[in-house]
N, CA, C and O of each residue as an XYZ file, in Angstrom:
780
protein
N     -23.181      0.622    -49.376
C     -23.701      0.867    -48.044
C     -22.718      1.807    -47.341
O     -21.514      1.561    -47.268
N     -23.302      2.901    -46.825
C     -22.543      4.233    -45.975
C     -21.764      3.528    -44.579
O     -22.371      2.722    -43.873
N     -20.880      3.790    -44.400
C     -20.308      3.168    -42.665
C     -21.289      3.475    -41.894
O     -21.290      2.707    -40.932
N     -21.984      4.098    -41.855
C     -23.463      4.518    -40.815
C     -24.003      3.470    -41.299
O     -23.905      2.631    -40.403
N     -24.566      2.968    -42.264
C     -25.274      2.164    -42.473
C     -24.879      0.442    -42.145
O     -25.582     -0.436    -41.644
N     -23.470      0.399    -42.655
C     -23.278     -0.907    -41.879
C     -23.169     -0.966    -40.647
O     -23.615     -1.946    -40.051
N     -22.513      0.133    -39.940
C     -22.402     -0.023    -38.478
C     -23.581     -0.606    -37.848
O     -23.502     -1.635    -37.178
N     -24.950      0.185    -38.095
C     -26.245     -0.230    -37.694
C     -25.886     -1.718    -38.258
O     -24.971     -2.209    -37.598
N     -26.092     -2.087    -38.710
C     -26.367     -3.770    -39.642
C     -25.751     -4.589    -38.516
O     -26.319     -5.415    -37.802
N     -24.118     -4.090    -38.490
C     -23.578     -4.847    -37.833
C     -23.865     -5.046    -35.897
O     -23.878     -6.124    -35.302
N     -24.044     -3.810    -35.341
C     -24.525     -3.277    -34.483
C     -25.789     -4.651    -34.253
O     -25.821     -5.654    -33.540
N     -26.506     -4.183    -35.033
C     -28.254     -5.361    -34.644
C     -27.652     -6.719    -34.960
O     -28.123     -7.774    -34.535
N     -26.467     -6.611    -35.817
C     -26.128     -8.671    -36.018
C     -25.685     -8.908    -35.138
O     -25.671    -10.126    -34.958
N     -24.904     -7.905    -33.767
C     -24.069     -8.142    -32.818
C     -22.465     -8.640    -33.036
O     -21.642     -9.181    -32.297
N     -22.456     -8.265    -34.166
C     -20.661     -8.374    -34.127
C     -20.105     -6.929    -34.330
O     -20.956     -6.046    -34.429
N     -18.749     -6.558    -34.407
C     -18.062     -5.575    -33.964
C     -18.634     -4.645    -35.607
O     -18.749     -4.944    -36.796
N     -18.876     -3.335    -34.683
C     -19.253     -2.306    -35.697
C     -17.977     -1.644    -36.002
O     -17.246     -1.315    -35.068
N     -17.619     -1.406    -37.290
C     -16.503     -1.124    -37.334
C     -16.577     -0.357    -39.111
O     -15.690      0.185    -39.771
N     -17.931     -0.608    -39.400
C     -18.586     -0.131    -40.694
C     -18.012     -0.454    -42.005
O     -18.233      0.072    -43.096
N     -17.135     -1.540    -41.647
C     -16.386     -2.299    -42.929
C     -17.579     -3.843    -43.045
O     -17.428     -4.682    -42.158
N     -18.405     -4.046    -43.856
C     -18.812     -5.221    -44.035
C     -17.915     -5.949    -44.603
O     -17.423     -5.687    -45.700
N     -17.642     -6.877    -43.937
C     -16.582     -7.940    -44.693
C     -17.042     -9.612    -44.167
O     -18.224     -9.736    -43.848
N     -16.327    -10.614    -44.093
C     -16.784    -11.880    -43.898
C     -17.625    -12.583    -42.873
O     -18.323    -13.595    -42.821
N     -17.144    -11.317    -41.847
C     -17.411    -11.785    -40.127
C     -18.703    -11.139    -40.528
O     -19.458    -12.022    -40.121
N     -19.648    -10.054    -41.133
C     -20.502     -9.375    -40.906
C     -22.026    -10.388    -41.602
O     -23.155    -10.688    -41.213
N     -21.086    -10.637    -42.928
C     -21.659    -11.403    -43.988
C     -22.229    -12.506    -43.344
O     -23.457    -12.537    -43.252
N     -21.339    -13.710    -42.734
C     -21.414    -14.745    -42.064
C     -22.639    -14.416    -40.879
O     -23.445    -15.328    -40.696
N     -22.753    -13.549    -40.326
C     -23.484    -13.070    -39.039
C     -24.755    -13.083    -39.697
O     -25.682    -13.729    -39.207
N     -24.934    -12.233    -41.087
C     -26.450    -12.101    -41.502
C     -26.974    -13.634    -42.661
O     -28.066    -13.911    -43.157
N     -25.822    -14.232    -42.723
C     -26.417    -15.302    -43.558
C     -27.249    -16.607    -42.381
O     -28.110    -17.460    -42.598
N     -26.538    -16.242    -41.226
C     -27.050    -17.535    -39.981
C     -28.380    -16.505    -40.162
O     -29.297    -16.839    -40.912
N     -28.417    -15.175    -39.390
C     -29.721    -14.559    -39.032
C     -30.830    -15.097    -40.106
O     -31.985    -15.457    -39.875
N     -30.203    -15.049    -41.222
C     -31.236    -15.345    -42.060
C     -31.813    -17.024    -42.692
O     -32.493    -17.419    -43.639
N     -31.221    -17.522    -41.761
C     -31.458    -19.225    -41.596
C     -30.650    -20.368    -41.364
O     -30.862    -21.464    -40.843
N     -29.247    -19.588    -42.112
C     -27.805    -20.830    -42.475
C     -27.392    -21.624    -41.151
O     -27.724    -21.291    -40.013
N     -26.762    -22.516    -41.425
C     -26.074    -22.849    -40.164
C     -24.751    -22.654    -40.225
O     -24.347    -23.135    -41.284
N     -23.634    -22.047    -39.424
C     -22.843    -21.610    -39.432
C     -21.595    -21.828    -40.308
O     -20.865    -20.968    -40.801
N     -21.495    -23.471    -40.413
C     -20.543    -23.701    -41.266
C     -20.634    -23.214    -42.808
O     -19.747    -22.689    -43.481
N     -22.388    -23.641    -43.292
C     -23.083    -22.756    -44.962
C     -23.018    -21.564    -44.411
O     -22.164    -21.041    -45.128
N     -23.418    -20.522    -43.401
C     -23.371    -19.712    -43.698
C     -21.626    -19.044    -43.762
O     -21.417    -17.995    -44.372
N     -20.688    -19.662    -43.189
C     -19.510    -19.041    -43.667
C     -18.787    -19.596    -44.922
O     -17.635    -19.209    -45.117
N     -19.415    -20.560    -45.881
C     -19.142    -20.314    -46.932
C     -19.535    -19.757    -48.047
O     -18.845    -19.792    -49.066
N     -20.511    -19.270    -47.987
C     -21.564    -18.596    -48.630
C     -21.105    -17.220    -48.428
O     -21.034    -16.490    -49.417
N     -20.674    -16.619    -46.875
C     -20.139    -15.568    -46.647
C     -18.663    -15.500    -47.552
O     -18.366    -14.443    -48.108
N     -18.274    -16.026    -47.597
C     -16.315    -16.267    -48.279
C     -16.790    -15.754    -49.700
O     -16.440    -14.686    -50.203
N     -17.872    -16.936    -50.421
C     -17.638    -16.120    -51.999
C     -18.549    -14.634    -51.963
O     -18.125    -13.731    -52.685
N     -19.734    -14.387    -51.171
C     -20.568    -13.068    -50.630
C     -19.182    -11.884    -50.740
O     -19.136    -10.994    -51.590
N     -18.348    -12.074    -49.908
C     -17.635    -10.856    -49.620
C     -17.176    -10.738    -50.872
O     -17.312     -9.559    -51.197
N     -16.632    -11.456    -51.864
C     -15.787    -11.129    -53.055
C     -16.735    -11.064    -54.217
O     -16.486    -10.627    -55.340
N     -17.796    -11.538    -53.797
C     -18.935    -10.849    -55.069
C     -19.984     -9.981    -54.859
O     -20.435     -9.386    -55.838
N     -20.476     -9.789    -53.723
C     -21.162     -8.889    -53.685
C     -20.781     -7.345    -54.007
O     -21.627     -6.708    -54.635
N     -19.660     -6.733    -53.657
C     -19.140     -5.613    -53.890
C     -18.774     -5.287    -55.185
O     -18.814     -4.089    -55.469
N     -18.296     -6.366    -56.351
C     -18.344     -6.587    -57.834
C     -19.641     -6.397    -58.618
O     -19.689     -5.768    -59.675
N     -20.759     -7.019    -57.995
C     -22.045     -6.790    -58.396
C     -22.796     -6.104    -57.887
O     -23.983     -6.381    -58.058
N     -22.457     -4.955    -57.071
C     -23.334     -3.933    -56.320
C     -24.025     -4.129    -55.804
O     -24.968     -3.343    -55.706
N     -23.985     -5.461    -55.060
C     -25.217     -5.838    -54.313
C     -25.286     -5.451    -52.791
O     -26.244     -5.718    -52.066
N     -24.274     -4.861    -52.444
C     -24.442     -4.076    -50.532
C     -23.960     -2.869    -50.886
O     -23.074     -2.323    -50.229
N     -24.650     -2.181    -52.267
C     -24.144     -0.599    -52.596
C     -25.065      0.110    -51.682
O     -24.858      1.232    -51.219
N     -26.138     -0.661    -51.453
C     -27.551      0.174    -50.517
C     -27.837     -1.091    -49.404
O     -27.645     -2.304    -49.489
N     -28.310     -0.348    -48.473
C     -29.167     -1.912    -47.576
C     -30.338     -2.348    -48.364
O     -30.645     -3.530    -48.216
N     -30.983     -1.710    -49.091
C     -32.244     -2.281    -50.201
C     -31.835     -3.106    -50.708
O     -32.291     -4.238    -50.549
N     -30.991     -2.883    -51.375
C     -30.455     -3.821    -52.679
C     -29.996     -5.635    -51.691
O     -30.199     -6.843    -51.809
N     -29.357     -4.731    -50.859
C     -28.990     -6.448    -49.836
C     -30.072     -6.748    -49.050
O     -29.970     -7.664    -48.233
N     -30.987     -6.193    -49.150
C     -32.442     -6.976    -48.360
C     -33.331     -7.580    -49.403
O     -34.129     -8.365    -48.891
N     -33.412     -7.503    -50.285
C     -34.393     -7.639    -51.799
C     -33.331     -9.256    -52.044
O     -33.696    -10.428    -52.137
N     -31.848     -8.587    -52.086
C     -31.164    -10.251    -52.286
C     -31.727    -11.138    -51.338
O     -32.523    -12.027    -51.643
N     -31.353    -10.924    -50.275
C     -31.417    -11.886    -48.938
C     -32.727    -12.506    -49.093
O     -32.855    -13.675    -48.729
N     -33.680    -11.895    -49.571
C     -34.963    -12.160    -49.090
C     -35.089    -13.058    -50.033
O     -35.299    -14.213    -49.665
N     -35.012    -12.822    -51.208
C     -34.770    -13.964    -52.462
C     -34.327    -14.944    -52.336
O     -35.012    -15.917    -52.653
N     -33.191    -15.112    -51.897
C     -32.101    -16.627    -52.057
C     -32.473    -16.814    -50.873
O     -32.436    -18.044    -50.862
N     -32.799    -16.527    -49.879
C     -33.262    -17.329    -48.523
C     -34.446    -17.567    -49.105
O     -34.150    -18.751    -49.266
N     -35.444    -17.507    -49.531
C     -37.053    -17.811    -50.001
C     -36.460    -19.489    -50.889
O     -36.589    -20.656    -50.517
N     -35.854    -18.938    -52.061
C     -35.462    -19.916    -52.960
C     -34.886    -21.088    -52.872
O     -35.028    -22.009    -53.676
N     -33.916    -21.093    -51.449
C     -32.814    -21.760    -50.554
C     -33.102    -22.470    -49.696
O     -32.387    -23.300    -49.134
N     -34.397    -22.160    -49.472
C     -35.269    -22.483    -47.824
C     -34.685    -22.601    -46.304
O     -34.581    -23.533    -45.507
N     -34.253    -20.801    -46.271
C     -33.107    -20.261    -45.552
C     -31.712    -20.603    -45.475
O     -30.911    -20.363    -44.572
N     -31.489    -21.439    -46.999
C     -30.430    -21.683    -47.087
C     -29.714    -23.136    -46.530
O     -28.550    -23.535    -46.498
N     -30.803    -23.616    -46.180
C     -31.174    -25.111    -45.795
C     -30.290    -25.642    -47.188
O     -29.099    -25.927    -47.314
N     -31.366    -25.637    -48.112
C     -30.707    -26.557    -49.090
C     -30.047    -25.833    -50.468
O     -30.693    -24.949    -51.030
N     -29.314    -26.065    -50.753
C     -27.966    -25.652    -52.438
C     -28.512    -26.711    -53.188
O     -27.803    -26.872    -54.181
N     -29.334    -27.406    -53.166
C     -29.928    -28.239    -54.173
C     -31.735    -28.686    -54.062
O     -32.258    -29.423    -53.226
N     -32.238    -28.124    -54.943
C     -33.788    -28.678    -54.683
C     -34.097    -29.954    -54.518
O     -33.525    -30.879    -55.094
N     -35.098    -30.074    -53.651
C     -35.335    -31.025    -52.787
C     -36.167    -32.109    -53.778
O     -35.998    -33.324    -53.679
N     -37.268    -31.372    -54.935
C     -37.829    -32.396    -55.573
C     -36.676    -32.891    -56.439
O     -35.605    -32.303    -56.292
N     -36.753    -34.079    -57.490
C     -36.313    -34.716    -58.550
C     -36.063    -33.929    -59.624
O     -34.904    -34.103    -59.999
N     -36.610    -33.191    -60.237
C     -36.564    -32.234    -61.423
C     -37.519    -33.033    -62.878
O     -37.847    -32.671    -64.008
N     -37.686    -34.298    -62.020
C     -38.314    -34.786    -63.552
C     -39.821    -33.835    -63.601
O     -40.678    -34.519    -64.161
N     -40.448    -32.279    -63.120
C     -40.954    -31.286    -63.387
C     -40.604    -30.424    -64.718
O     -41.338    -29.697    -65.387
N     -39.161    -30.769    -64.881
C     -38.251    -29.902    -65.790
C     -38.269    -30.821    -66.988
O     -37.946    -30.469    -68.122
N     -38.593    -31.786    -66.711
C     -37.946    -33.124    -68.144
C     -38.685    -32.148    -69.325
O     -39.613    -31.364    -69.127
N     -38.067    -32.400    -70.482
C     -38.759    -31.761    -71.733
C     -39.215    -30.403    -71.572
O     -40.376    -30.163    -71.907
N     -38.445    -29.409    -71.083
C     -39.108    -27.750    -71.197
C     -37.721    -27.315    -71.415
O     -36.661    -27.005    -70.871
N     -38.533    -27.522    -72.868
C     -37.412    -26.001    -73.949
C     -37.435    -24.950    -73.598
O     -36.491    -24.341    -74.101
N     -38.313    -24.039    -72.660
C     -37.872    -22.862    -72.598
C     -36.594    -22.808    -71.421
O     -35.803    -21.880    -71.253
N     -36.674    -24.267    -70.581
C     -35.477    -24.387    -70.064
C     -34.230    -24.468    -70.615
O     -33.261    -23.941    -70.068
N     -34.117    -25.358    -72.126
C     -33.753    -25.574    -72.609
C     -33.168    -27.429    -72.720
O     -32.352    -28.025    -73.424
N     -34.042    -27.789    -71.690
C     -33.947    -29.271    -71.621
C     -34.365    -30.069    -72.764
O     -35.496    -30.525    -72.595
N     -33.774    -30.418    -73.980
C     -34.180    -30.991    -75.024
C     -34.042    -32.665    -74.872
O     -34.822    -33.460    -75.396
N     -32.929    -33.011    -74.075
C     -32.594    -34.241    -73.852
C     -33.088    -35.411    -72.839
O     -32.902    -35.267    -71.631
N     -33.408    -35.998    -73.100
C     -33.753    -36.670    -72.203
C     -33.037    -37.175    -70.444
O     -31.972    -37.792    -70.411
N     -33.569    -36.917    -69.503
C     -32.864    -36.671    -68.700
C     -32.485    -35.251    -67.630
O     -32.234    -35.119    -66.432
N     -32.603    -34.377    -68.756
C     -32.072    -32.923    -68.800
C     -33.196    -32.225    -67.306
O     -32.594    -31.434    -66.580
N     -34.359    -32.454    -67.007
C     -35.382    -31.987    -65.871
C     -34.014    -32.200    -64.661
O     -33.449    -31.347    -63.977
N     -33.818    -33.531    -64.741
C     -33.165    -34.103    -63.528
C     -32.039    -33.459    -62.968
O     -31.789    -32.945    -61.878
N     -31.302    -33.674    -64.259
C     -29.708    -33.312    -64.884
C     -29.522    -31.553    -63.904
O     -28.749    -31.261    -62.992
N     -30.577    -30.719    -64.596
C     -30.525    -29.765    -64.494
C     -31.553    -28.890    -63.310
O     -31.911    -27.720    -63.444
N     -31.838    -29.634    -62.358
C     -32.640    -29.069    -61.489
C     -32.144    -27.875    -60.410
O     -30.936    -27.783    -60.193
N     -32.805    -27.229    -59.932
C     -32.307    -26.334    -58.975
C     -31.261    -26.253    -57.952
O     -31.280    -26.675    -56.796
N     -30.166    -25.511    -58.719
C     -28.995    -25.658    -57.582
C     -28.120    -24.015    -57.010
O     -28.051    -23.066    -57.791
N     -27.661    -23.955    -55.898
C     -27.536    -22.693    -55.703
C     -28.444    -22.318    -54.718
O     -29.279    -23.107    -54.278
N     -28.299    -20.762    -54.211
C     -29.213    -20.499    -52.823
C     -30.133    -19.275    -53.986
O     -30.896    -18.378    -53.627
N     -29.757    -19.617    -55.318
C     -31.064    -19.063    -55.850
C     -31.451    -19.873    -56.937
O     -32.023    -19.279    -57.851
N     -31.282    -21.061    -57.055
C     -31.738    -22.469    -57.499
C     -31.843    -21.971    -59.083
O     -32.922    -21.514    -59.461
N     -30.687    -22.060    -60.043
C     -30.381    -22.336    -61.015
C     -30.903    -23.393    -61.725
O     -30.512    -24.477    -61.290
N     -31.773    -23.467    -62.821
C     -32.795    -24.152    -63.215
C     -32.340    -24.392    -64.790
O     -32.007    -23.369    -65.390
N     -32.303    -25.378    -65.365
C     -32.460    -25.409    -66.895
C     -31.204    -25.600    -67.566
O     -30.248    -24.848    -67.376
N     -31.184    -26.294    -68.116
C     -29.784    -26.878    -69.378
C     -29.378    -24.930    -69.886
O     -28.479    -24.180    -69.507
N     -29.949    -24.829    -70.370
C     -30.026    -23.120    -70.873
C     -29.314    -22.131    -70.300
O     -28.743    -21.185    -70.843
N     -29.398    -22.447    -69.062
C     -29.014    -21.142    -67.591
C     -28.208    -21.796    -66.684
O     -27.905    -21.248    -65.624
N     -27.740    -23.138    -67.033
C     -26.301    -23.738    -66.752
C     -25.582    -23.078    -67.538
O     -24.872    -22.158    -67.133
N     -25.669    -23.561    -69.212
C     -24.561    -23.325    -70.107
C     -24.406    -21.660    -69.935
O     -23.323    -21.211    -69.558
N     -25.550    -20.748    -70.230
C     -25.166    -19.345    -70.290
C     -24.609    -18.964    -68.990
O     -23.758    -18.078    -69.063
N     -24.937    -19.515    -67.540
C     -24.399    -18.598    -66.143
C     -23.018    -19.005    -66.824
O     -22.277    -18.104    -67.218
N     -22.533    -20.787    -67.021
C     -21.464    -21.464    -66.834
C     -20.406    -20.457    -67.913
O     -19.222    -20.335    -67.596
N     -20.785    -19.970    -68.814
C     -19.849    -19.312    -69.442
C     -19.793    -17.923    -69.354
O     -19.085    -17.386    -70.206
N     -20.423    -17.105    -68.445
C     -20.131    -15.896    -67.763
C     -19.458    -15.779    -66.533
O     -19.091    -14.748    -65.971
N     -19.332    -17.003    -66.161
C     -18.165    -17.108    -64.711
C     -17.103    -18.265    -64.957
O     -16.393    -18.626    -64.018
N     -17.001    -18.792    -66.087
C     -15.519    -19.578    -66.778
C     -15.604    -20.934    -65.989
O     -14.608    -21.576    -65.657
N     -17.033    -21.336    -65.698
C     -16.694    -22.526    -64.779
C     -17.663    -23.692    -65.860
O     -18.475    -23.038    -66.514
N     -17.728    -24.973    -66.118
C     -18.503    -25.717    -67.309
C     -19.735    -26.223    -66.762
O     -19.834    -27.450    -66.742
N     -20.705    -25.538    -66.310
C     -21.794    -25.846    -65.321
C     -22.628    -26.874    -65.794
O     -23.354    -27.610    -65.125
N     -22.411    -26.848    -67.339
C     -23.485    -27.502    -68.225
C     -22.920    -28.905    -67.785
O     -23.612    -29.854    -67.416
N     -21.620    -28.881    -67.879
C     -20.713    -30.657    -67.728
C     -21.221    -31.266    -66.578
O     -21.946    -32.241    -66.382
N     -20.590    -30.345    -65.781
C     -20.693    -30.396    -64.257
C     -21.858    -29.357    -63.333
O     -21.642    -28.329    -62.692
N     -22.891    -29.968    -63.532
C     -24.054    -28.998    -62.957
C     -24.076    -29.118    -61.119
O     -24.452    -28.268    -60.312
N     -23.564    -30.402    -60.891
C     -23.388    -30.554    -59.156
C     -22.766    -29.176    -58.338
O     -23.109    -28.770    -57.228
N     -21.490    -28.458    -59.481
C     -20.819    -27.804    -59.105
C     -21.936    -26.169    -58.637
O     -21.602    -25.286    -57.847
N     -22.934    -26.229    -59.248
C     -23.731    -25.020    -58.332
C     -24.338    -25.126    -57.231
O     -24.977    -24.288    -56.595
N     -24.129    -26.115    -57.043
C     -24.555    -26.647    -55.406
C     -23.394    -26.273    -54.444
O     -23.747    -26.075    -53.282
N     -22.079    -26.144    -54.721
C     -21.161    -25.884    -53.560
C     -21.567    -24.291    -53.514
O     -21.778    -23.441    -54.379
N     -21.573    -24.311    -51.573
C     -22.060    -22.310    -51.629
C     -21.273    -21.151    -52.223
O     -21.773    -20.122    -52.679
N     -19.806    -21.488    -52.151
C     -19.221    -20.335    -52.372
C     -19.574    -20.478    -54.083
O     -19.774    -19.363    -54.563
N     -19.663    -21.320    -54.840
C     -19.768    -20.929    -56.526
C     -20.917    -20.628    -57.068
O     -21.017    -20.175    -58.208
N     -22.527    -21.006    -55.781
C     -23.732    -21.138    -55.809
C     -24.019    -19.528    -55.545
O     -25.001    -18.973    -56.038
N     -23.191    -18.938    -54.832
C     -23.546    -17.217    -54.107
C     -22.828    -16.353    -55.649
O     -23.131    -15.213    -56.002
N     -21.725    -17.390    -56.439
C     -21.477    -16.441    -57.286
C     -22.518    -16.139    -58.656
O     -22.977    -15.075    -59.072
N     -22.711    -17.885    -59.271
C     -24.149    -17.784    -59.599
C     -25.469    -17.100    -59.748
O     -26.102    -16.614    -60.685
N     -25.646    -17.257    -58.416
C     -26.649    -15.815    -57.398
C     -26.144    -14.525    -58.012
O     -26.930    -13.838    -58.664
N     -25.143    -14.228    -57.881
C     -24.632    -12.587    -58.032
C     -25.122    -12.178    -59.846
O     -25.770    -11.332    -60.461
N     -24.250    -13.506    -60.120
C     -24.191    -13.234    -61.718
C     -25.991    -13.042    -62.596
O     -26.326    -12.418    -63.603
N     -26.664    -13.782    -61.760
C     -28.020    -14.068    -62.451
C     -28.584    -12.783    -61.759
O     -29.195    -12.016    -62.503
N     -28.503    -12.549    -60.861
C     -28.856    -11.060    -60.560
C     -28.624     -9.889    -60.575
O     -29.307     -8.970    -60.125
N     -27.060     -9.846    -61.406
C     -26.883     -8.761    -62.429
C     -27.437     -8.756    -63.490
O     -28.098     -7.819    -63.938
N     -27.153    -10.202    -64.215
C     -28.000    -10.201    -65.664
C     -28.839     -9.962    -65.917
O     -29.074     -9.749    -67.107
N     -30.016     -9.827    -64.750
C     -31.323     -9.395    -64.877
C     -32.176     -8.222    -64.219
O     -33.324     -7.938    -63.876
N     -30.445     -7.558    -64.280
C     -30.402     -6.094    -63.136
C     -31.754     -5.992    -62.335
O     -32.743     -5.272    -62.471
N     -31.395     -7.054    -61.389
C     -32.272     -6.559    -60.267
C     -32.070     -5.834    -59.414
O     -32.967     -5.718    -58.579
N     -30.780     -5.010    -59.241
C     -30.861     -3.864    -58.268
C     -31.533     -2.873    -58.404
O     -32.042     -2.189    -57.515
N     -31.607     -2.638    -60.279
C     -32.895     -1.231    -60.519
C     -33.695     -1.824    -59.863
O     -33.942     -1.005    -58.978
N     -34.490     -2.985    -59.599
C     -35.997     -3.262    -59.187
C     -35.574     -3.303    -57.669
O     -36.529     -2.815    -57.066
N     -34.651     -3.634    -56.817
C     -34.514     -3.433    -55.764
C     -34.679     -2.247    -54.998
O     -35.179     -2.185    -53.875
N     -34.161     -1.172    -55.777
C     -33.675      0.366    -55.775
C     -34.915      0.568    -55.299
O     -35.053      1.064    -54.181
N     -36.547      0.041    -56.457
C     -37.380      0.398    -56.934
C     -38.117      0.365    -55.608
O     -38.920      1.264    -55.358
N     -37.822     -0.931    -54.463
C     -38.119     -1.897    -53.889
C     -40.006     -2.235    -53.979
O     -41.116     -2.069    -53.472
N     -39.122     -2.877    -55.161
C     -40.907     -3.740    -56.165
C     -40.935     -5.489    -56.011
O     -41.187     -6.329    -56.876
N     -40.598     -5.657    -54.653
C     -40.674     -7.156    -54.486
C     -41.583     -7.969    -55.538
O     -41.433     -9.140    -55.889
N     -42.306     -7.291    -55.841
C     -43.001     -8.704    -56.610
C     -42.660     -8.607    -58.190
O     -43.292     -9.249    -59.028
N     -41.659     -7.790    -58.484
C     -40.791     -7.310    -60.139
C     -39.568     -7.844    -59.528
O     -38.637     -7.533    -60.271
N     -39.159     -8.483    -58.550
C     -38.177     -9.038    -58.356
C     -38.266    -10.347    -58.601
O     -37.466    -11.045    -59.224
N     -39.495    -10.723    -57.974
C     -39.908    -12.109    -57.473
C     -39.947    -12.598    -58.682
O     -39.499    -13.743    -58.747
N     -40.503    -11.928    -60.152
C     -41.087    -12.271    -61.444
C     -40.178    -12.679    -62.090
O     -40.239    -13.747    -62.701
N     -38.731    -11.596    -62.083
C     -37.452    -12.454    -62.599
C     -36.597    -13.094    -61.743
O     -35.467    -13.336    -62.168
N     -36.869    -13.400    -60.702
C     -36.221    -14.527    -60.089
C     -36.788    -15.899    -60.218
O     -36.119    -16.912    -60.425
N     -38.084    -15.840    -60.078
C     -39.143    -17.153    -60.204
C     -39.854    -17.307    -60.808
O     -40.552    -18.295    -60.582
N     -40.342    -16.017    -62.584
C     -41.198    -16.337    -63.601
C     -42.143    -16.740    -63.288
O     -42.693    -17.585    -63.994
N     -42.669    -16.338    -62.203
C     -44.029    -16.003    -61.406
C     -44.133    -15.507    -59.911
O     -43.204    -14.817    -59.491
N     -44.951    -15.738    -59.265
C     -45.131    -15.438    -57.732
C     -45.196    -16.365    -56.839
O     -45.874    -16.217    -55.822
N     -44.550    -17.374    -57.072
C     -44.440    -18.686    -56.229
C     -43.882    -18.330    -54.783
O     -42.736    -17.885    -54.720
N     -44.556    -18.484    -53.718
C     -44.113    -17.820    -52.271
C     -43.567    -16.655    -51.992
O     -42.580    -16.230    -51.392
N     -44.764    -16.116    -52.780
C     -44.559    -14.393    -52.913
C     -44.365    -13.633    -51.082
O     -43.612    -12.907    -50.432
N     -45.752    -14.507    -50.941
C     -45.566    -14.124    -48.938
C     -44.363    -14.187    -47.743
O     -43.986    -13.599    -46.730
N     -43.989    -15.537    -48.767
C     -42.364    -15.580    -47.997
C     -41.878    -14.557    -48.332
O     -41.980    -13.549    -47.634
N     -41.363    -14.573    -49.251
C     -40.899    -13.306    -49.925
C     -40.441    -12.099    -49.214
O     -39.395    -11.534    -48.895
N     -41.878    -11.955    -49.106
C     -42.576    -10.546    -48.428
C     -42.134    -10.560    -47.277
O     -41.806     -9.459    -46.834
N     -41.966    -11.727    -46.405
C     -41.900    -11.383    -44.890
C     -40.232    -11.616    -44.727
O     -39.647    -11.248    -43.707
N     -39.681    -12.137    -45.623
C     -38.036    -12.348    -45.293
C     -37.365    -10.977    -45.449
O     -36.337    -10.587    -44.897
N     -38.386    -10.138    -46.563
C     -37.824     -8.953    -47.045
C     -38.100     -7.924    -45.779
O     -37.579     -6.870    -45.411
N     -38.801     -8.464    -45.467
C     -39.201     -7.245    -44.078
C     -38.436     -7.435    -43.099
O     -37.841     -6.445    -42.672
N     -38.237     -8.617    -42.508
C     -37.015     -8.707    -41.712
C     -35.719     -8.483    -42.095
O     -34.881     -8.276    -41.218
N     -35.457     -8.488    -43.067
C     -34.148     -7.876    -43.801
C     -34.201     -6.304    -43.695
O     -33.138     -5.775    -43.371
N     -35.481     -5.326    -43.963
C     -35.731     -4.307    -43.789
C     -34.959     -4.034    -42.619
O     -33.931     -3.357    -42.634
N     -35.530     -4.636    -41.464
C     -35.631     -4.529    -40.245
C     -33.939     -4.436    -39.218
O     -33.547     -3.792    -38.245
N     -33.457     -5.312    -39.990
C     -32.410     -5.427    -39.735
C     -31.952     -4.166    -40.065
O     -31.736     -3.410    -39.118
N     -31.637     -3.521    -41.849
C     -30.923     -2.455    -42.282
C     -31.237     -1.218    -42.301
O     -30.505     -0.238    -42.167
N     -32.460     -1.287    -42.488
C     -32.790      0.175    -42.452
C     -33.163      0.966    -41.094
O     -33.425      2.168    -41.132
């Protein structure tokens, strides 16, 4: 993102334009976008040190296509852990839940709700943390936003952001169109904000 471009960002979040996005800016757009201050400044803490690693505020697109996602997925960031049980998940190998238990074990955690025995163990060993052991641990925000980063490099969604093809986003974030409309309208206010 150009210093013109954050300045505006920061400018409409109402904190000091100064065209450095950093924690204070981060924190400002994670409340706008639902958090309550205390989640949204931890979410902002691991944001600042991963987003710039994973190119995710290289454009305001790319950080409106995120936002709009993990706030949809998060339910503005309300919750780091899905609200149903997971026994939805019990027995789905393509999750990789073979075990009994494993739906539960492994249900949606993170502000982009990390799903599946499968996509514990693989995030858990691309960021050195044992997610599969300890799956609670994608529920805390700052390791839940890194999560986020990592699963949305792996599935380079910034080309589709770039593209801005919300619903080729939506497909590998949610392997379908499940509250595609949310989607749609979080992404527009994110628009709204950056561009």
């Amino acid at each position: 993102m150009s210093p013109e471009e954050a300045k505006r960002l920061q400018t409409r979040l109402g904190v000091p334009a100064d065209g450095i996005i950093g924690r204070g800016t981060l924190k400002a757009l994670f409340q706008k976008a639902g958090a309550a201050p205390e989640r949204a400044a931890s979410l902002a803490l691991g944001a600042n040190v991963h987003f710039p690693t994973h190119h995710i505020m290289d454009t305001p697109l790319r950080l409106a296509h995120f936002m709009a996602q993990v706030g949809h997925e998060s339910g503005g960031f309300r919750y780091m852990e899905e609200i149903a049980s997971g026994s939805a998940y019990e027995g789905r190998k393509d999750l990789g839940n073979v075990i009994a238990g494993d739906g539960r074990r492994y249900k949606g955690r993170g502000p982009l709700q990390l799903t599946g025995r499968a996509n514990y163990h693989r995030v858990g060993c691309m960021i050195g943390i044992d997610l599969e052991s300890n799956p609670e641990l994608a529920a805390i925000p700052s390791i839940g936003i890194l999560i986020a980063c990592v699963y949305w490099t792996d599935r380079d969604l910034n080309k589709l952001a770039d593209r801005d093809d919300v619903e080729a986003v939506t497909r590998k974030v949610n392997g379908g169109f499940n509250g595609l409309g949310d989607r749609k309208d979080r992404l527009q206010k994110m628009k709204e904000l950056m561009l």
